[in-house]
C-alpha positions as CSV (number, residue, x, y, z in Angstrom):
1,X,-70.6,52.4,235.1
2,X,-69.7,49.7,232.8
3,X,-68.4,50.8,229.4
4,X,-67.6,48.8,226.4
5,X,-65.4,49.6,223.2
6,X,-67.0,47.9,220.3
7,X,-65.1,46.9,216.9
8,X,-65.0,50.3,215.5
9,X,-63.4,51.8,218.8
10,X,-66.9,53.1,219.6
11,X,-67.5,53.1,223.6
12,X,-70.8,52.3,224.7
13,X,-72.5,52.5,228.1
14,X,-74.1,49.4,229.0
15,X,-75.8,50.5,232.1
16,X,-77.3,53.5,230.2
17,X,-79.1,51.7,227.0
18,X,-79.5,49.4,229.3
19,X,-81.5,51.7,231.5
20,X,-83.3,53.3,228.6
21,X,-84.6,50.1,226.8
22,X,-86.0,48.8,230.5
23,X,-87.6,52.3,230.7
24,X,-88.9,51.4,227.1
25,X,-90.1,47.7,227.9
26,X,-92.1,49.3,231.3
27,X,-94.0,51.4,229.0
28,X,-97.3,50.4,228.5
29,X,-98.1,49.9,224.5
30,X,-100.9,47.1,225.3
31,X,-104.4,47.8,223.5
32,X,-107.4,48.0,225.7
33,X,-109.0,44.9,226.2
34,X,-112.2,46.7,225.3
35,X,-110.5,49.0,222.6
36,X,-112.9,48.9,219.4
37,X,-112.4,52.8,217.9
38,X,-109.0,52.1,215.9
39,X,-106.9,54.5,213.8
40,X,-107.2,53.0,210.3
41,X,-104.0,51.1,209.6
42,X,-101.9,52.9,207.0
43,X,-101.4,49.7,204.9
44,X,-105.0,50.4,204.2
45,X,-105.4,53.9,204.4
46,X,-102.8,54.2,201.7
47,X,-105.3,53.3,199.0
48,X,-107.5,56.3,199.7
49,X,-106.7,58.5,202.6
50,X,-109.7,60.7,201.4
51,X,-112.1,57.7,202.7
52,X,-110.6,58.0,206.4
53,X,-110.3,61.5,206.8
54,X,-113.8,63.9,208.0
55,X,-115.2,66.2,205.2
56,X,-116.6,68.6,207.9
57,X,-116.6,67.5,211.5
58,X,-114.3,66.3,213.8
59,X,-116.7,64.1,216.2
60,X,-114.1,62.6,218.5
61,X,-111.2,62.3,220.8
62,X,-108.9,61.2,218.5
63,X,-108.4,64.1,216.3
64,X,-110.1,67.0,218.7
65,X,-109.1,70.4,218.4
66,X,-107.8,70.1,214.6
67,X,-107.5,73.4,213.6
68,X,-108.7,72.6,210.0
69,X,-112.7,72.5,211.5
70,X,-112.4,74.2,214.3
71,X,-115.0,77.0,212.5
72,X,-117.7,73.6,213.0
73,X,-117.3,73.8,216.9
74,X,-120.0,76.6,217.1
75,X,-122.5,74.5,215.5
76,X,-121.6,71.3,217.8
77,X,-122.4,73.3,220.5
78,X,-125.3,75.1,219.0
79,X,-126.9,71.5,218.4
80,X,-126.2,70.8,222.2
81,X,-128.0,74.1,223.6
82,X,-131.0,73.2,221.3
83,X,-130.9,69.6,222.7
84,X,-131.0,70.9,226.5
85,X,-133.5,73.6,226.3
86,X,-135.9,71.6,225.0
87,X,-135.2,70.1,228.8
88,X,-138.0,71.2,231.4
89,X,-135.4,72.9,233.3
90,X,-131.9,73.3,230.8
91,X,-129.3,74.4,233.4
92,X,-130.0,71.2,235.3
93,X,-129.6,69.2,232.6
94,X,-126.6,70.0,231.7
95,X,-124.8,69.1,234.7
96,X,-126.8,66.2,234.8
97,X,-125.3,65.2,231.6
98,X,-121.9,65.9,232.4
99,X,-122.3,63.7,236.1
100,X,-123.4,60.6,233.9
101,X,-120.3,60.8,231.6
102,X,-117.9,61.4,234.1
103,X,-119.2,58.2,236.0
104,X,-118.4,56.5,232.8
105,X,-115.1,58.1,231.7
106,X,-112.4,55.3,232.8
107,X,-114.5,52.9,230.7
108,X,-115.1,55.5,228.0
109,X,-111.2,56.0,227.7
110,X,-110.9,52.1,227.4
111,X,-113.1,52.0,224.0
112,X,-110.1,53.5,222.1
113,X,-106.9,51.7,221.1
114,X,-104.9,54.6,221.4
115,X,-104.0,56.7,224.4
116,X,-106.1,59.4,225.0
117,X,-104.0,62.2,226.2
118,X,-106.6,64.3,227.9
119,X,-107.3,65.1,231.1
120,X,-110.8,63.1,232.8
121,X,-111.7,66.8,232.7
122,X,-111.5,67.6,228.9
123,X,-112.6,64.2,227.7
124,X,-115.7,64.3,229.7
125,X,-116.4,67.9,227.7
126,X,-115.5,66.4,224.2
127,X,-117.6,63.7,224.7
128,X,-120.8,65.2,226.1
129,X,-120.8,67.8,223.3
130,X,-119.8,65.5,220.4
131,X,-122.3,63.1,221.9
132,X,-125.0,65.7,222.2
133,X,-124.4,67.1,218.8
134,X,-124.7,63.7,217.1
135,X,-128.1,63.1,219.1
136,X,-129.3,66.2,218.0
137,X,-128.1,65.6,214.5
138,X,-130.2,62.4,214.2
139,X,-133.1,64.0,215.7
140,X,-133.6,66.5,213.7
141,X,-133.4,64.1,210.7
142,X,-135.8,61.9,212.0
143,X,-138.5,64.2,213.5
144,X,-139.6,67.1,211.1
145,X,-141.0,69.3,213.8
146,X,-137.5,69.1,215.5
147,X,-136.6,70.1,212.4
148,X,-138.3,72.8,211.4
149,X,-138.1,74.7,214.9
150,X,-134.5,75.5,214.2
151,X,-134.9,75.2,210.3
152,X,-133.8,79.3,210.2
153,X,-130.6,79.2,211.7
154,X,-129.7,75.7,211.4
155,X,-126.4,75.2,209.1
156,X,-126.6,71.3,208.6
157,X,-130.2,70.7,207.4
158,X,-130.5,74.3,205.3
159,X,-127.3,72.9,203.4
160,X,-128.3,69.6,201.4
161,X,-124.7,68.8,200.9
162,X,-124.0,68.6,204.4
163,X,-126.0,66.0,205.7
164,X,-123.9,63.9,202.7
165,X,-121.1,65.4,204.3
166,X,-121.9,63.9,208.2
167,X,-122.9,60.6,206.8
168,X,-119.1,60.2,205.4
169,X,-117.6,61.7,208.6
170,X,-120.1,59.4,211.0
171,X,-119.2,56.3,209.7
172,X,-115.6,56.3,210.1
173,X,-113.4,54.2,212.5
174,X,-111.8,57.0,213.9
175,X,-114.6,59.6,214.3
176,X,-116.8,58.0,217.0
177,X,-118.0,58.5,220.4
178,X,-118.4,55.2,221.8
179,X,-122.0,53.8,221.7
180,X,-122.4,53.6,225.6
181,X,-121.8,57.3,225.9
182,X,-124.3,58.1,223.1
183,X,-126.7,55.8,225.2
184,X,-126.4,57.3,228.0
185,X,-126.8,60.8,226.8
186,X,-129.8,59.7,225.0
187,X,-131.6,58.4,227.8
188,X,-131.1,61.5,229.2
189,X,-132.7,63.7,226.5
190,X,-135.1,61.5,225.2
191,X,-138.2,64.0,225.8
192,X,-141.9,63.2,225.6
193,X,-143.4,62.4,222.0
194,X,-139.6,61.0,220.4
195,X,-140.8,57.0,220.3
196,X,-137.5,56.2,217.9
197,X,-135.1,54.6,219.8
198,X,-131.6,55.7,219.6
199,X,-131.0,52.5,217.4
200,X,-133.7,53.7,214.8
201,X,-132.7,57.5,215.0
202,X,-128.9,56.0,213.8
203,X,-130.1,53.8,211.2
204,X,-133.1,56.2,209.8
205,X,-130.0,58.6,209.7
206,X,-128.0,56.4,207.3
207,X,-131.2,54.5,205.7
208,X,-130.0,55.5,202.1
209,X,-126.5,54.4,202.8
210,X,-126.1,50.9,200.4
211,X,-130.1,50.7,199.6
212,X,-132.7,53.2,199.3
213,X,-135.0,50.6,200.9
214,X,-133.4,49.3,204.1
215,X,-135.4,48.1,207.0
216,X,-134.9,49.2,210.7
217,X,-132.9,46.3,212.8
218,X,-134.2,43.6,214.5
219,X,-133.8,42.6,218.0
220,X,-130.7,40.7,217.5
221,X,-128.6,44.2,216.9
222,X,-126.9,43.9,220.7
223,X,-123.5,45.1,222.5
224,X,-123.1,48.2,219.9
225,X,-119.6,49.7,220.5
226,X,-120.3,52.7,217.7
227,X,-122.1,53.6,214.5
228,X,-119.7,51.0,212.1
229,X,-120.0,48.8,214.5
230,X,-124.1,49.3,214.6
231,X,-124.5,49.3,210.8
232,X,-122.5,46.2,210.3
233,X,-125.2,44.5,212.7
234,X,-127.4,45.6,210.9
235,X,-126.5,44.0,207.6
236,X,-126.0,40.9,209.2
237,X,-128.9,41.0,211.2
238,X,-131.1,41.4,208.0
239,X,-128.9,38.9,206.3
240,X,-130.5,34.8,205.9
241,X,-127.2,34.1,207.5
242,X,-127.0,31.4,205.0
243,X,-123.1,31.8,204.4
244,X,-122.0,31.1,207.9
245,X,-122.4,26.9,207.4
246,X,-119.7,25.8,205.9
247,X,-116.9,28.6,205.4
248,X,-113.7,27.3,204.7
249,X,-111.1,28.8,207.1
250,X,-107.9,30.1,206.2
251,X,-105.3,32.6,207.4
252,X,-103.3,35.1,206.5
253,X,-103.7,34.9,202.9
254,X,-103.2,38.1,200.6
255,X,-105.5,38.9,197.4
256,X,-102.3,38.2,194.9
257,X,-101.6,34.4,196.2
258,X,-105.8,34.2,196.7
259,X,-106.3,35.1,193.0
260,X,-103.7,32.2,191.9
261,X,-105.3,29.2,193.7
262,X,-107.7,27.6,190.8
263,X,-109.1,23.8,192.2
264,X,-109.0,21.1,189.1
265,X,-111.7,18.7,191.2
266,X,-113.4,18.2,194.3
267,X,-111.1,17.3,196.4
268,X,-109.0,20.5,195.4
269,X,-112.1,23.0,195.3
270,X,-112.9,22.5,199.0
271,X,-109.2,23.0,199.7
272,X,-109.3,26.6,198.4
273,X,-112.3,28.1,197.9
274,X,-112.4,30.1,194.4
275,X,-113.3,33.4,192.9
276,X,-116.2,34.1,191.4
277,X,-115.8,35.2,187.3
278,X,-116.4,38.5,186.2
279,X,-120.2,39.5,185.3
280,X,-119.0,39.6,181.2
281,X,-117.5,36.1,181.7
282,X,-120.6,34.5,183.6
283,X,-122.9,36.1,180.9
284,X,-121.3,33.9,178.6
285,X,-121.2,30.9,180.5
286,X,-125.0,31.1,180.2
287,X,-125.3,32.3,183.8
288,X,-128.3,35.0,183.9
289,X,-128.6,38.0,186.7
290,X,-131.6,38.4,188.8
291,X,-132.8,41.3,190.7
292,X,-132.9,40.9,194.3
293,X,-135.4,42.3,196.2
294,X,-135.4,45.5,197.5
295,X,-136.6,44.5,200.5
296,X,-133.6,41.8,200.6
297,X,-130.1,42.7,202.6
298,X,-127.2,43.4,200.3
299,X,-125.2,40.5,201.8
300,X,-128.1,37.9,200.8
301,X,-126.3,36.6,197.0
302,X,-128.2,33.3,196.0
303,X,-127.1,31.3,192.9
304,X,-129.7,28.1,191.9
305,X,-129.7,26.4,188.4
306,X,-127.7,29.4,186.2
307,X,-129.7,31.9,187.9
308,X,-127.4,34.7,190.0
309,X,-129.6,36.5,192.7
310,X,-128.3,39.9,193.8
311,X,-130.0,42.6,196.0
312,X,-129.4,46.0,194.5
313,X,-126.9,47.9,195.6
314,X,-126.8,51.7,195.4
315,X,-123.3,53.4,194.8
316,X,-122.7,57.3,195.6
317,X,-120.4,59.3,197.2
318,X,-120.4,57.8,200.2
319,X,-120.6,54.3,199.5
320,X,-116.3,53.7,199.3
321,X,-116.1,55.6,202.6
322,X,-118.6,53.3,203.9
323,X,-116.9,49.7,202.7
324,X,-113.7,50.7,203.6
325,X,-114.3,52.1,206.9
326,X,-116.3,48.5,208.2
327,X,-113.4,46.6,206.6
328,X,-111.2,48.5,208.2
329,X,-113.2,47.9,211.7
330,X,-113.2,43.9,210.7
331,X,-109.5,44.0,209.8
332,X,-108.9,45.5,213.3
333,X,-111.2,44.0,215.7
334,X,-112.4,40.4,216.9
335,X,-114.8,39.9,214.3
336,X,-115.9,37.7,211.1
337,X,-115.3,39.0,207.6
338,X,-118.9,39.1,206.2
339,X,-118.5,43.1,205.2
340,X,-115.0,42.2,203.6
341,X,-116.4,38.8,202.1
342,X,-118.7,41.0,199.9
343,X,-116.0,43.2,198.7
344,X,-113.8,40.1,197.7
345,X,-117.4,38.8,195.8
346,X,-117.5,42.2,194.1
347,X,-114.9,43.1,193.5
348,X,-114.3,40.1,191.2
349,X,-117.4,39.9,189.8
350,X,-117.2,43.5,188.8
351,X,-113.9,44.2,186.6
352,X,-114.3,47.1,184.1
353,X,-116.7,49.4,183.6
354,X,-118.2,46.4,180.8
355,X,-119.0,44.7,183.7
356,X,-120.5,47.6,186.0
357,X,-122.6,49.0,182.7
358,X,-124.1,45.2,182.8
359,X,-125.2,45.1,186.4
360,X,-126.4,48.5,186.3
361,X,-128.7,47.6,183.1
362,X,-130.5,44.6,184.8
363,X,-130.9,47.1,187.8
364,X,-128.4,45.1,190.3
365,X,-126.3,48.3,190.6
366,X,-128.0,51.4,191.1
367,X,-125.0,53.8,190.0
368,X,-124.6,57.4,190.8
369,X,-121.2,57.8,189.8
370,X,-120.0,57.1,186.1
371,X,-119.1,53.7,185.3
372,X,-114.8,54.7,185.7
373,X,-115.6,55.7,189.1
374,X,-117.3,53.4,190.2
375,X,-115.3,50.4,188.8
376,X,-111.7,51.7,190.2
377,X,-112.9,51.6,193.6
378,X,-114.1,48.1,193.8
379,X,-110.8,47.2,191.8
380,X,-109.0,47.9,195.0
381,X,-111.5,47.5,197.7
382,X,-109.8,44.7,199.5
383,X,-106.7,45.0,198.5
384,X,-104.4,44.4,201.6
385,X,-106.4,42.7,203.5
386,X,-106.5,39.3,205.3
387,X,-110.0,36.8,206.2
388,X,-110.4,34.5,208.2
389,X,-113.3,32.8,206.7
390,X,-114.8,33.7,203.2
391,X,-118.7,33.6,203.1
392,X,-119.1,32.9,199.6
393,X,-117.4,30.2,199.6
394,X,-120.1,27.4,198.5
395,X,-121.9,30.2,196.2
396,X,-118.1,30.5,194.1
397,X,-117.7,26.5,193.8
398,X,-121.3,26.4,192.8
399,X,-120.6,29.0,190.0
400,X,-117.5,27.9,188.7
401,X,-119.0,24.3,188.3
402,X,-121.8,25.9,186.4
403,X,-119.2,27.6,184.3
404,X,-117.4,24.7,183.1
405,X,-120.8,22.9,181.3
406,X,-120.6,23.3,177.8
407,X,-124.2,23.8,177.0
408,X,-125.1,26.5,179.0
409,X,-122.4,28.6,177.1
410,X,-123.4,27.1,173.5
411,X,-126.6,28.5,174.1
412,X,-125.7,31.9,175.4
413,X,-123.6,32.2,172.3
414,X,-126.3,30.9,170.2
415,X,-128.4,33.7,171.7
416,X,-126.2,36.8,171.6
417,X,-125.1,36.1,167.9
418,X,-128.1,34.8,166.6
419,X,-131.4,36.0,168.7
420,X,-130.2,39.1,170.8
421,X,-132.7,41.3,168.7
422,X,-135.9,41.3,167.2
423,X,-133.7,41.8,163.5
424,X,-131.7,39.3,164.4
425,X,-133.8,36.6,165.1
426,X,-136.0,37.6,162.0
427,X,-132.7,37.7,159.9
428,X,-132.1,34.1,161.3
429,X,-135.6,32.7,160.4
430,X,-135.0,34.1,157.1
431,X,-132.3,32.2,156.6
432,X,-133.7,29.1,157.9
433,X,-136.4,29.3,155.6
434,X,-134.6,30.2,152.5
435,X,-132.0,27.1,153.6
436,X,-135.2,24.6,153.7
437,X,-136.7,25.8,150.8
438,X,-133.6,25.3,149.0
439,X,-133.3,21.9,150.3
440,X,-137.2,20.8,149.3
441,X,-136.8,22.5,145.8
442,X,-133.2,20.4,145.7
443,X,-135.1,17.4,146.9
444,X,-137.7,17.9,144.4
445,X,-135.6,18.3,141.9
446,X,-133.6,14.8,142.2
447,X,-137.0,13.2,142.2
């Protein structure tokens, strides 16, 4: 044993924290190379823990068995008996179901960053009921006469709040079963007449999530590893794209030093890309607001001669949950910023509820929440975050040029103070006329 006094007469035992901190460093702490379900990082939980947190159903391994919903299990199972009967023979299927998952469970266990401490045993059960339920859930929201066979005892779709509910709790980080295992259950209980694929049932399931007219994915939507990960695809996939050319990288910078970087030419403005002005601020720059098409993806800004394209976005309950939780998926894993791009775009172009109440008017925002609601949570969308490379880069140089010509905002001036109602502009031809009748009956008068 080899013992040391230190300077304040305190003996330590070298071989012993020795000992310990080896039995410390053999520990193994390193993330699964495949790890893609992540417990939200509290630097951005802190912001709003409710957006993180399930509102009625604990789907996954990570927080199984929490006593606060343990009253939903019942139904979870419920969902899985109504699944498997519908099975030509039920019994069968079950353990048919439980033999595919358990061929899967080492690589299952890989998807989460975190340890799973259950047994191959009890994370085989959670995840071919939570797996099952979530199947059933989007069947019955996709096929009515699923629906309606269980419509009598069936808690979800008799309550209108708590399908609202399940899309805030399926969309976050921590709450999912990993796409493989929803796969492979859903092969295995697709039954004659379903044509969705499980990809359609997922997205018909969340079709009202940003847009109340969002398009199935295309083809492109590949490698899923959950639902975040599938509806950030999805954007993108029905994105142009058009903000991947070009995007000035950068690393490692927070919002406060972002916000400080102005360029005073060129040269300077492709060294730092720059924020885009609030909506008041661009109105009087001269800059006008288009509605996007519906039919457009929310990612898919465009800004050409003054004019500022934006698909509509619709805001709700849900819609926070839903930023935060793909930011938080992009902050975590190997991925580009496009999700947390848009949040930097709006969050600057939208500053006080002035500036929601103006998007909302020309039908750019379609707000359910008041305009105070609305307007605090993009204030602090982003907040904490880092990127990579910011997509609307080009779009902001492109804007801030336009805001710096003189005449554009001369005549947006001339046009709120002088012609921004029919009184108005009659007031100021009456003025005009009376001012050159004046001047002829002056003229006249000289003569």
């Amino acid at each position: 044993m080899t013992m040391n006094r230190g300077c304040r007469g305190v003996t330590i035992d070298i071989e012993a924290m020795a000992s310990s901190i080896e039995s410390k460093m053999s520990d193994n702490y390193s993330m699964p190379s495949k790890g893609c379900i992540f417990k939200t990082p509290s630097v951005l939980s802190r912001h709003n823990k409710q957006a993180y947190i399930p509102d009625a159903f604990f789907i996954e391994p990570l927080h199984h068995g929490s006593q606060n919903l343990k009253v939903m299990d019942k139904t979870k199972t419920k969902y899985l008996q109504d699944l498997i009967d519908r099975s030509p023979i039920p019994s069968m299927k079950l353990r048919e179901l439980i033999t595919s998952i358990q061929a899967v469970e080492k690589e299952a266990r890989q998807c989460y960053a975190d340890q799973i401490a259950y047994t191959p045993y009890e994370f085989v059960e959670i995840l071919v009921i939570d797996g099952c339920f979530i199947i059933e859930l989007f069947n019955r929201g996709a096929y009515r006469d699923i629906r309606d066979r269980y419509k009598l005892d069936d808690p979800v779709f008799t309550m209108p709040c708590m399908l609202r509910f399940l899309q805030h709790d399926l969309i976050l980080l921590e709450n999912q079963v990993p796409w493989m295992v929803l796969e492979l259950l859903f092969n295995k209980t697709n039954y004659p007449g379903q044509q969705m694929t499980l990809i359609e049932l997922a997205t018909s399931f969340f079709a009202d999530m940003f847009s109340s007219n969002l398009h199935f994915p295309n083809n492109s939507v590949q490698d899923v590893k959950h639902i975040p990960d599938l509806f950030r695809k999805w954007l993108i996939s029905t994105s142009r794209g058009d903000h991947e050319e070009g995007g000035f990288e950068w690393k490692l910078m927070p919002k406060w030093l972002v916000s400080t970087i102005v360029g005073k030419d060129d040269e300077k403005d492709r060294l730092h890309w720059k924020l885009v002005p609030s909506a008041t601020r661009l109105l009087d720059a001269g800059i006008k607001f288009k509605r996007g098409s519906p039919d457009k993806c929310i990612l898919d800004i465009k800004f050409d001669n003054g004019i500022l394209e934006i698909p509509p976005l619709l805001i709700h309950q849900t819609t926070e949950t839903a930023f935060r939780n793909l930011i938080s998926f992009e902050q975590c894993y190997r991925c580009e910023a496009r999700i947390t791009s848009y949040a930097i775009f709006l969050d600057n172009l939208i500053n006080t509820s002035d500036d929601m109440e103006k998007l909302s008017e020309r039908k750019i925002v379609d707000n359910l929440l008041n305009p105070e609601e609305a307007t605090k949570f993009f204030n602090k969308l982003y907040h904490d975050t880092y990127v990579v490379k910011f997509y609307y880069e080009n779009l902001g140089l492109e804007v801030n040029r336009f805001c710096q010509r003189k005449w554009p905002r001369w005549r947006a001036v001339l046009v709120r103070n002088y012609f921004g109602t029919p009184w108005v502009v009659l007031s100021t031809l009456g003025a005009v006329i009376i001012l050159i009748l004046t001047f002829i009956q002056t003229y006249y008068t000289i003569e």
